[in-house]
C-alpha positions as CSV (number, residue, x, y, z in Angstrom):
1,X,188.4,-106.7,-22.3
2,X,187.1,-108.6,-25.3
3,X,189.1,-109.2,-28.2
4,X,192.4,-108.4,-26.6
5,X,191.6,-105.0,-26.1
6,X,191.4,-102.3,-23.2
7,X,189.2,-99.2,-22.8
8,X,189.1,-96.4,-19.8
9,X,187.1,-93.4,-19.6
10,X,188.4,-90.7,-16.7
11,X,187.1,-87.1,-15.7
12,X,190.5,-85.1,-14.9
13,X,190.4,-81.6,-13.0
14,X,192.7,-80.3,-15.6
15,X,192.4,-78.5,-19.0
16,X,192.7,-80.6,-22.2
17,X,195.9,-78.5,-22.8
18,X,197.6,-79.9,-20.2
19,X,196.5,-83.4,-20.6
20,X,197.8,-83.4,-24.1
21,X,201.0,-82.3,-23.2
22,X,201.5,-85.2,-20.9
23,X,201.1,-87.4,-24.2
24,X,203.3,-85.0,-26.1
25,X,206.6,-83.9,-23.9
26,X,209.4,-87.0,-24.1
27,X,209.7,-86.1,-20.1
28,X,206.3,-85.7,-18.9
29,X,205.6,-89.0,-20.7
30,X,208.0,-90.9,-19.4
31,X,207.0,-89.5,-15.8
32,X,203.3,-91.0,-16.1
33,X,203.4,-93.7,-18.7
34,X,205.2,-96.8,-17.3
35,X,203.0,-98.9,-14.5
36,X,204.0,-98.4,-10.9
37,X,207.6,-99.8,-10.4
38,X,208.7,-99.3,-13.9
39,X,210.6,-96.3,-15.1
40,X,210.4,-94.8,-19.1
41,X,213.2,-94.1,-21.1
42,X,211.9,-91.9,-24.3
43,X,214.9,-92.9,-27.2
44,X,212.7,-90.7,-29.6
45,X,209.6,-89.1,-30.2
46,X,208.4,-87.1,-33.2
47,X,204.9,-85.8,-32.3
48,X,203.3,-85.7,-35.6
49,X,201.1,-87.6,-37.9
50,X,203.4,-89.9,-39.6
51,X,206.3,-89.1,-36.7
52,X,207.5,-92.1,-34.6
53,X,208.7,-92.8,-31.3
54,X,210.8,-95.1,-29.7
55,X,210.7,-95.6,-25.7
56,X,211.3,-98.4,-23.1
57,X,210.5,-99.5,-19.7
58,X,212.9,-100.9,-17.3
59,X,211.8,-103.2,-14.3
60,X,213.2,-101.6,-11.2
61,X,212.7,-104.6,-9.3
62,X,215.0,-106.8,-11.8
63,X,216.5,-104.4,-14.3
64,X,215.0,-106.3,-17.5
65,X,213.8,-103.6,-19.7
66,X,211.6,-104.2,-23.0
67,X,211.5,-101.3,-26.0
68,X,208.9,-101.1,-28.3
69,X,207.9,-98.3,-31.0
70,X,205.4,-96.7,-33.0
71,X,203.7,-94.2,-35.2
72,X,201.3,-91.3,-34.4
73,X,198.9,-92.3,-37.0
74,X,196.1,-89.0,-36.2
75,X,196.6,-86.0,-33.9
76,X,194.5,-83.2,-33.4
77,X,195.9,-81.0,-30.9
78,X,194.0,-81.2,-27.6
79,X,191.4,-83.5,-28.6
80,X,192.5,-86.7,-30.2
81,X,195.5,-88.7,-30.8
82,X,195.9,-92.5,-32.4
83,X,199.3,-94.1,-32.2
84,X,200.8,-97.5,-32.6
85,X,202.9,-99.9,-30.4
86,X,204.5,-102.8,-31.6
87,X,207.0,-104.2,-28.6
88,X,210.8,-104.7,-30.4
89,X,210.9,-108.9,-28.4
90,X,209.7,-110.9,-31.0
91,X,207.5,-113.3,-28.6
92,X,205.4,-110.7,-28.9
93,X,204.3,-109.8,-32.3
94,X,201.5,-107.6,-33.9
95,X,200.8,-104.3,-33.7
96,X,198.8,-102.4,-30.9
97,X,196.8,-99.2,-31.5
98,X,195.8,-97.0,-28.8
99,X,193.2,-94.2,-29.7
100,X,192.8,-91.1,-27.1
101,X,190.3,-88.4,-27.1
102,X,190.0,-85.7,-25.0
103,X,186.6,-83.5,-24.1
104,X,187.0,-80.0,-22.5
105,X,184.4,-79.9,-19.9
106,X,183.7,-77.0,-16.8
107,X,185.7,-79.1,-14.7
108,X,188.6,-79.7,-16.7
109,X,188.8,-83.2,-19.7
110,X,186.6,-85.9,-20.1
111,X,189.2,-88.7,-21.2
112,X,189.0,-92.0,-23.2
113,X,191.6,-94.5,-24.4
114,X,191.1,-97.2,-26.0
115,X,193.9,-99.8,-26.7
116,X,193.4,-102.2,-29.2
117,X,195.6,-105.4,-30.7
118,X,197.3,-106.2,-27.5
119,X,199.4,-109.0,-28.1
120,X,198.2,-112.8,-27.0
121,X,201.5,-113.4,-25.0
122,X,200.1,-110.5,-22.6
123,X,196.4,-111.2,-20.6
124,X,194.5,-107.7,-21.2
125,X,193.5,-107.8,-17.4
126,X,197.7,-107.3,-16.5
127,X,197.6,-104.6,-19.5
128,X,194.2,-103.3,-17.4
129,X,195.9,-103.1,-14.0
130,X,199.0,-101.0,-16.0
131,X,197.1,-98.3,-17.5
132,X,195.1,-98.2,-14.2
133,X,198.5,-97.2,-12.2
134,X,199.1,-95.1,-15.3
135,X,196.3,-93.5,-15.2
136,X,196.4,-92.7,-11.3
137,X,200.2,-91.3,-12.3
138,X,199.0,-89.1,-15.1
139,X,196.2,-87.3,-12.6
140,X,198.7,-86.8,-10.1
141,X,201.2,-84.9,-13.2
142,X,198.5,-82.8,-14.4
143,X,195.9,-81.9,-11.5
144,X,198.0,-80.1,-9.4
145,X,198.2,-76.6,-10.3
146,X,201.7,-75.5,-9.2
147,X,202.6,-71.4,-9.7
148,X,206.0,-70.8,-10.3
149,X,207.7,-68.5,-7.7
């Protein structure tokens, strides 16, 4: 967690398709993004290089919500994506960018993320412990294999 920054590597028993769909559909995202006891809302989202997004998370516990936006700065479709975060509340400033690539193996994705820039104001062990319960959301979205009836 040096330098402000976070990094997570993840084998997931589901096809890279699927995984990068959770990073590309407004609803899946805001399913599996936000830590445990937050909830999404996605304002925006253009899923292409140059596109932007705009999304929030809203304590459920106290109702304070923070917004913060972004650009997709590189996508290839089902293997790699780089984005950029930069929170709207002014205490904390800077930009973030998160870098994702996804590995097709014969049990499903090799996953890594790497966030990087994550702002002073924030510890990166509490930014750690959020894309942990993220992560643990986002298996749970696209492991299950669910045939419709």
């Amino acid at each position: 967690m040096a330098d402000n920054s976070v990094s997570f590597h993840r084998v997931l028993k589901a096809p890279p398709e699927k995984v990068y769909r959770a990073f590309t559909t407004p609803d899946a995202l805001a399913a599996w993004f936000p830590p445990y006891g937050f909830v999404c809302t996605v304002h925006q989202m253009e899923v292409k290089e140059g596109g932007t997004y705009k999304m929030s998370f809203t304590n459920f516990s106290t109702g304070n919500s923070h917004s913060f936006g972004g650009k997709y700065l590189e996508l290839k479709p089902n293997e790699f994506l780089k984005f950029s975060d930069r929170f709207d509340d002014p205490n904390l400033p800077g930009e973030m960018v998160t870098t994702v690539w996804l590995r097709k193996l014969s049990v499903g994705t090799e996953l890594k993320i790497v966030q990087e820039g994550i702002p002073a104001a924030i510890p990166a062990e509490m930014c750690y412990l959020g894309w942990q319960d993220s992560l643990d959301k986002l298996i749970r979205l696209v492991e299950p294999e669910i045939p419709d009836a």
